[in-house]
Jmol script that loads the backbone (N, CA, C; Angstrom):
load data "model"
ATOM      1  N   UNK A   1     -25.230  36.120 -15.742  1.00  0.00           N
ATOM      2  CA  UNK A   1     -23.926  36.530 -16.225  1.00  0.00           C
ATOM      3  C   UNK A   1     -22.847  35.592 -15.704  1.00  0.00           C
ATOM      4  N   UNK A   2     -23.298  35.075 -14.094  1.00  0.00           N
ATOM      5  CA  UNK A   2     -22.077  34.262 -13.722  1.00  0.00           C
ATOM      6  C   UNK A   2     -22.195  32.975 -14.333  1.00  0.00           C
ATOM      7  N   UNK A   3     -22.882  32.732 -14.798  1.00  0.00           N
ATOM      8  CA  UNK A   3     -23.059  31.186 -15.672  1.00  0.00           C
ATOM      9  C   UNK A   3     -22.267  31.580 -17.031  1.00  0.00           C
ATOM     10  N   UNK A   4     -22.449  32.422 -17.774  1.00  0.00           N
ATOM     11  CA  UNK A   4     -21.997  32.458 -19.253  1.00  0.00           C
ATOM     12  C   UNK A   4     -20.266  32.624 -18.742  1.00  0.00           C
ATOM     13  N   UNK A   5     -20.062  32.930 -17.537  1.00  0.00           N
ATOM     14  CA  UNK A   5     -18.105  32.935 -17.631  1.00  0.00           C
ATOM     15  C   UNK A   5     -17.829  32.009 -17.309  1.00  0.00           C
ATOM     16  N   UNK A   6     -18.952  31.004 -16.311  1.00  0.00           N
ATOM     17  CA  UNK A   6     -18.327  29.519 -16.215  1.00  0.00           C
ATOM     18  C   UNK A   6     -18.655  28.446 -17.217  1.00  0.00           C
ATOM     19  N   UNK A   7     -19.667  29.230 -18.196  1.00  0.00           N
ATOM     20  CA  UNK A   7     -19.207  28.504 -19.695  1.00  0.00           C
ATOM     21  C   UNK A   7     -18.396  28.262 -20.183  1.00  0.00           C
ATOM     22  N   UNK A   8     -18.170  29.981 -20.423  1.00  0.00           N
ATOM     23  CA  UNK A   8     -16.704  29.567 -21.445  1.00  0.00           C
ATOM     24  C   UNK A   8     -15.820  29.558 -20.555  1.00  0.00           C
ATOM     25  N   UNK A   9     -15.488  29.614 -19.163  1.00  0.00           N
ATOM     26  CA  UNK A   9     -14.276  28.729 -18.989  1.00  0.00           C
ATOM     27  C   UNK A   9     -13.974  27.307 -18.857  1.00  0.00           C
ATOM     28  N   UNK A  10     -14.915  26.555 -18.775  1.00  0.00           N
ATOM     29  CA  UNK A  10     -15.151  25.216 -19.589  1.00  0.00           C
ATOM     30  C   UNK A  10     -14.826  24.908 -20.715  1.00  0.00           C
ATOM     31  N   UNK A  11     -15.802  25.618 -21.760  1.00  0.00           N
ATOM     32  CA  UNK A  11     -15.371  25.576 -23.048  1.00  0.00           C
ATOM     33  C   UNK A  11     -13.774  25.828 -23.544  1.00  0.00           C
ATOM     34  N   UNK A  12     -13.029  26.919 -22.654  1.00  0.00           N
ATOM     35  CA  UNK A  12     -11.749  27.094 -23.297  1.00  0.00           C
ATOM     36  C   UNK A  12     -10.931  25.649 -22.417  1.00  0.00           C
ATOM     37  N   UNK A  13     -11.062  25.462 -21.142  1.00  0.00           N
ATOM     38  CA  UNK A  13     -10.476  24.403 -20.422  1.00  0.00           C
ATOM     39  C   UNK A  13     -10.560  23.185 -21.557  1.00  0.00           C
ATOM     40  N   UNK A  14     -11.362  22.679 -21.959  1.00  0.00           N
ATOM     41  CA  UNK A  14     -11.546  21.376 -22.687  1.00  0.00           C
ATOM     42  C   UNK A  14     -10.464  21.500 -23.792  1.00  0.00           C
ATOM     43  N   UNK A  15     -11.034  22.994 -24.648  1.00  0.00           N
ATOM     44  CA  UNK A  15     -10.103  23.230 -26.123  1.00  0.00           C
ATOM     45  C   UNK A  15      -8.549  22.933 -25.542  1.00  0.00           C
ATOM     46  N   UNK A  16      -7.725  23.313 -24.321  1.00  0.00           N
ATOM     47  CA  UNK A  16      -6.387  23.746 -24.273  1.00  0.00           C
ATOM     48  C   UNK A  16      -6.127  22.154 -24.018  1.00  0.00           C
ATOM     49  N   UNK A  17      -7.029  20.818 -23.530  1.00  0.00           N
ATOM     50  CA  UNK A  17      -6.844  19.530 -23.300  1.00  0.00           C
ATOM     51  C   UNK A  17      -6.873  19.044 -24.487  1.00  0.00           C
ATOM     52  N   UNK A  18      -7.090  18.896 -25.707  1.00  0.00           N
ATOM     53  CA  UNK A  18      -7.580  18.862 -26.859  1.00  0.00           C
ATOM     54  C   UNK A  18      -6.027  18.131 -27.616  1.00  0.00           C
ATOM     55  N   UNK A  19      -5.262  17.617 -27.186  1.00  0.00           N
ATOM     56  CA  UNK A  19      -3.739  16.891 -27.667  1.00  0.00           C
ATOM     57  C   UNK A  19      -3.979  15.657 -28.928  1.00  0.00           C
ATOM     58  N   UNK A  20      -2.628  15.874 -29.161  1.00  0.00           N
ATOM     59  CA  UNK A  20      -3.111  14.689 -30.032  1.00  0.00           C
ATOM     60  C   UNK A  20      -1.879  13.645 -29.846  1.00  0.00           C
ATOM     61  N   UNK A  21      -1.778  12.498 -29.938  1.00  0.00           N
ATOM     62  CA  UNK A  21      -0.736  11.599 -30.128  1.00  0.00           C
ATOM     63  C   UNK A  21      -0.303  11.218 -31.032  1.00  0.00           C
ATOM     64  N   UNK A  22       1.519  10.921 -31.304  1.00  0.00           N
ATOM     65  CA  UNK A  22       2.006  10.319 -32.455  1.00  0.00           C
ATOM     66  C   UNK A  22       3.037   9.715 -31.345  1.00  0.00           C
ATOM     67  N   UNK A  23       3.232   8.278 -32.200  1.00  0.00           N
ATOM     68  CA  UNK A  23       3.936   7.574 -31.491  1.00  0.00           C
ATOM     69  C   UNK A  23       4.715   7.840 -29.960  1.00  0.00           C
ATOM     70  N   UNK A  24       3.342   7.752 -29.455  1.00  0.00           N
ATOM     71  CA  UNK A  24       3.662   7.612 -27.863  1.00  0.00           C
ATOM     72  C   UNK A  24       3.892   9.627 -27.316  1.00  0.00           C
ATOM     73  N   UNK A  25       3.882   9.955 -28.232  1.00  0.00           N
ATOM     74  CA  UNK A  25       4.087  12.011 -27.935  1.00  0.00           C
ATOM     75  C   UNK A  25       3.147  12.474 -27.947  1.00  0.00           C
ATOM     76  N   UNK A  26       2.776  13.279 -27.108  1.00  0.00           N
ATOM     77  CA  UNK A  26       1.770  14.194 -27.576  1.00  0.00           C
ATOM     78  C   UNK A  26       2.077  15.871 -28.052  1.00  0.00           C
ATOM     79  N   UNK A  27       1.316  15.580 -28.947  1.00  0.00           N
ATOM     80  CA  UNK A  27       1.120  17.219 -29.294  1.00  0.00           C
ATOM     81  C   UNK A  27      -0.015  18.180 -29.093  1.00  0.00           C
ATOM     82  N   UNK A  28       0.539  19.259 -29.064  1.00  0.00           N
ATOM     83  CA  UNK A  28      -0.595  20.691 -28.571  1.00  0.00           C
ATOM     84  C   UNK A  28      -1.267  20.490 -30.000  1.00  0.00           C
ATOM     85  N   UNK A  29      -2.794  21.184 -29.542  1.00  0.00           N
ATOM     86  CA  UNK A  29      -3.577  21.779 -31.149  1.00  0.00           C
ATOM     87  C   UNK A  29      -2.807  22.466 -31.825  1.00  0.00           C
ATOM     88  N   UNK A  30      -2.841  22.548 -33.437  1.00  0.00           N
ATOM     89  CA  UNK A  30      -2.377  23.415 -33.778  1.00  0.00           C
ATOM     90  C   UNK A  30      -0.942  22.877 -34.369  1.00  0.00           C
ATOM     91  N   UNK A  31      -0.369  21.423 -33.998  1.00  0.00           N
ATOM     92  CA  UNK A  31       0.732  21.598 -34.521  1.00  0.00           C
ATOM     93  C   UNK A  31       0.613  20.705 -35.813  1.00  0.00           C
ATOM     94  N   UNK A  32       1.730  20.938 -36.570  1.00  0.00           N
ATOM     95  CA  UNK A  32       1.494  20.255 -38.178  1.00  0.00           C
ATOM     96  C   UNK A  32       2.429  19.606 -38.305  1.00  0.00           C
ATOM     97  N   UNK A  33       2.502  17.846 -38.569  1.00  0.00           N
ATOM     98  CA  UNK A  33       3.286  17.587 -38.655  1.00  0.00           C
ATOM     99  C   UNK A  33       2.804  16.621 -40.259  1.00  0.00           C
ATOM    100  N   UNK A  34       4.143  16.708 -41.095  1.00  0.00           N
ATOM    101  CA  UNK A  34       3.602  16.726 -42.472  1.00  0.00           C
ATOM    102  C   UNK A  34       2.461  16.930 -43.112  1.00  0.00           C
ATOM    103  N   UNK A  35       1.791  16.110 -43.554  1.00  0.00           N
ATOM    104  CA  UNK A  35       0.659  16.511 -43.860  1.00  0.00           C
ATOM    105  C   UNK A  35      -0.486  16.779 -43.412  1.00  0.00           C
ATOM    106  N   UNK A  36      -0.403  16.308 -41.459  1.00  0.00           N
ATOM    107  CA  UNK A  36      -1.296  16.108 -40.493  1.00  0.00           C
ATOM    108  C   UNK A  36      -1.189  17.544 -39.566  1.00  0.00           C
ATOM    109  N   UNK A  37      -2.259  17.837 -39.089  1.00  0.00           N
ATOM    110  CA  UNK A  37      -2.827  18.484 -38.305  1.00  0.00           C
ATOM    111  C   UNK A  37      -3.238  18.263 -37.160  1.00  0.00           C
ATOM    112  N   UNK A  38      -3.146  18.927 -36.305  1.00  0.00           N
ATOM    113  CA  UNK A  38      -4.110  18.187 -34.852  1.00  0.00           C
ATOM    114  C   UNK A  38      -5.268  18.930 -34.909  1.00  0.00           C
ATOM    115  N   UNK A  39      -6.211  18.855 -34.660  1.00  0.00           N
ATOM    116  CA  UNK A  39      -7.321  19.876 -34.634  1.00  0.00           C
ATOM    117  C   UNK A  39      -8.395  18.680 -33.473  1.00  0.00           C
ATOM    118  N   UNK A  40      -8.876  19.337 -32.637  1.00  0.00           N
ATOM    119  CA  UNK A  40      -9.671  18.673 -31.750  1.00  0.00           C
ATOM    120  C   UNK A  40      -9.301  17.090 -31.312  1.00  0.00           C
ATOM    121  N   UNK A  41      -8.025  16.828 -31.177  1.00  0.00           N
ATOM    122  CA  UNK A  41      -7.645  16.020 -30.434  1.00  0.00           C
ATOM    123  C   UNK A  41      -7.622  14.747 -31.527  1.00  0.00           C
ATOM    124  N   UNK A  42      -8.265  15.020 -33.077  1.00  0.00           N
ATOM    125  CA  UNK A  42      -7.435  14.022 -33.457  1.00  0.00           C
ATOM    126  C   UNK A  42      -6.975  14.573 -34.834  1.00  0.00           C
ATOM    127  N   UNK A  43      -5.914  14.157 -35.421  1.00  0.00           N
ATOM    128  CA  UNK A  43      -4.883  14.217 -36.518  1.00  0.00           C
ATOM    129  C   UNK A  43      -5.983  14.004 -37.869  1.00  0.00           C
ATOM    130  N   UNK A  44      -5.772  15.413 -38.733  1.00  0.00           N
ATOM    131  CA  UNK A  44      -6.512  15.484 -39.616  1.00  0.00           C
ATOM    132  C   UNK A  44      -5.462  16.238 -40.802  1.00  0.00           C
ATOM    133  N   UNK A  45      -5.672  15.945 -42.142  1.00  0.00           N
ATOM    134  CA  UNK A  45      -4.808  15.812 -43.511  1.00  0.00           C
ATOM    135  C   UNK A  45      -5.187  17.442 -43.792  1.00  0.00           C
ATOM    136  N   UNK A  46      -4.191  18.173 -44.626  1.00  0.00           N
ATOM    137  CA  UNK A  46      -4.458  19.464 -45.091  1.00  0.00           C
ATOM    138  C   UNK A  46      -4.825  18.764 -46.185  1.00  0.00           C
TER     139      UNK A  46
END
end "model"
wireframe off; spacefill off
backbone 0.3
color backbone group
Protein backbone atom coordinates (compact mmCIF):
# COMPACT_ATOMS: atom_id res chain seq x y z
CA UNK A 1 0.00 0.00 0.00
CA UNK A 2 2.96 2.29 0.91
CA UNK A 3 4.39 1.94 -2.56
CA UNK A 4 1.09 2.70 -4.58
CA UNK A 5 1.03 6.42 -2.55
CA UNK A 6 4.60 6.91 -3.42
CA UNK A 7 3.48 6.23 -6.91
CA UNK A 8 1.19 8.46 -7.42
CA UNK A 9 2.90 11.02 -5.64
CA UNK A 10 5.46 10.87 -8.27
CA UNK A 11 3.16 10.56 -10.87
CA UNK A 12 1.21 13.80 -9.77
CA UNK A 13 4.83 15.61 -8.87
CA UNK A 14 6.05 15.16 -12.58
CA UNK A 15 2.31 16.18 -14.10
CA UNK A 16 2.38 19.72 -11.88
CA UNK A 17 6.36 20.14 -13.60
CA UNK A 18 4.89 19.53 -16.94
CA UNK A 19 5.33 23.69 -18.29
CA UNK A 20 5.56 24.74 -21.41
CA UNK A 21 7.54 27.69 -23.00
CA UNK A 22 6.71 30.62 -25.31
CA UNK A 23 9.12 33.07 -25.90
CA UNK A 24 11.29 32.82 -22.99
CA UNK A 25 7.71 32.34 -20.44
CA UNK A 26 6.59 29.63 -19.15
CA UNK A 27 3.30 28.37 -18.85
CA UNK A 28 1.27 25.99 -16.45
CA UNK A 29 -0.61 22.83 -18.24
CA UNK A 30 -3.66 23.66 -19.27
CA UNK A 31 -3.19 27.07 -20.56
CA UNK A 32 -4.42 28.07 -24.20
CA UNK A 33 -2.90 30.36 -25.93
CA UNK A 34 -4.54 30.82 -29.46
CA UNK A 35 -4.70 27.98 -31.05
CA UNK A 36 -2.06 26.17 -28.80
CA UNK A 37 -2.38 24.20 -25.83
CA UNK A 38 0.11 23.02 -23.37
CA UNK A 39 -0.56 19.53 -22.59
CA UNK A 40 2.49 17.49 -21.23
CA UNK A 41 5.03 20.02 -21.48
CA UNK A 42 4.77 20.62 -25.05
CA UNK A 43 2.38 23.06 -27.11
CA UNK A 44 -0.18 21.19 -29.06
CA UNK A 45 -3.03 22.77 -31.81
CA UNK A 46 -6.91 22.36 -30.91
Amino acid sequence: MKKTYIFIFLMLSNIAMADCTYNGKKYSEGTVLGPYVCSGGQWITL
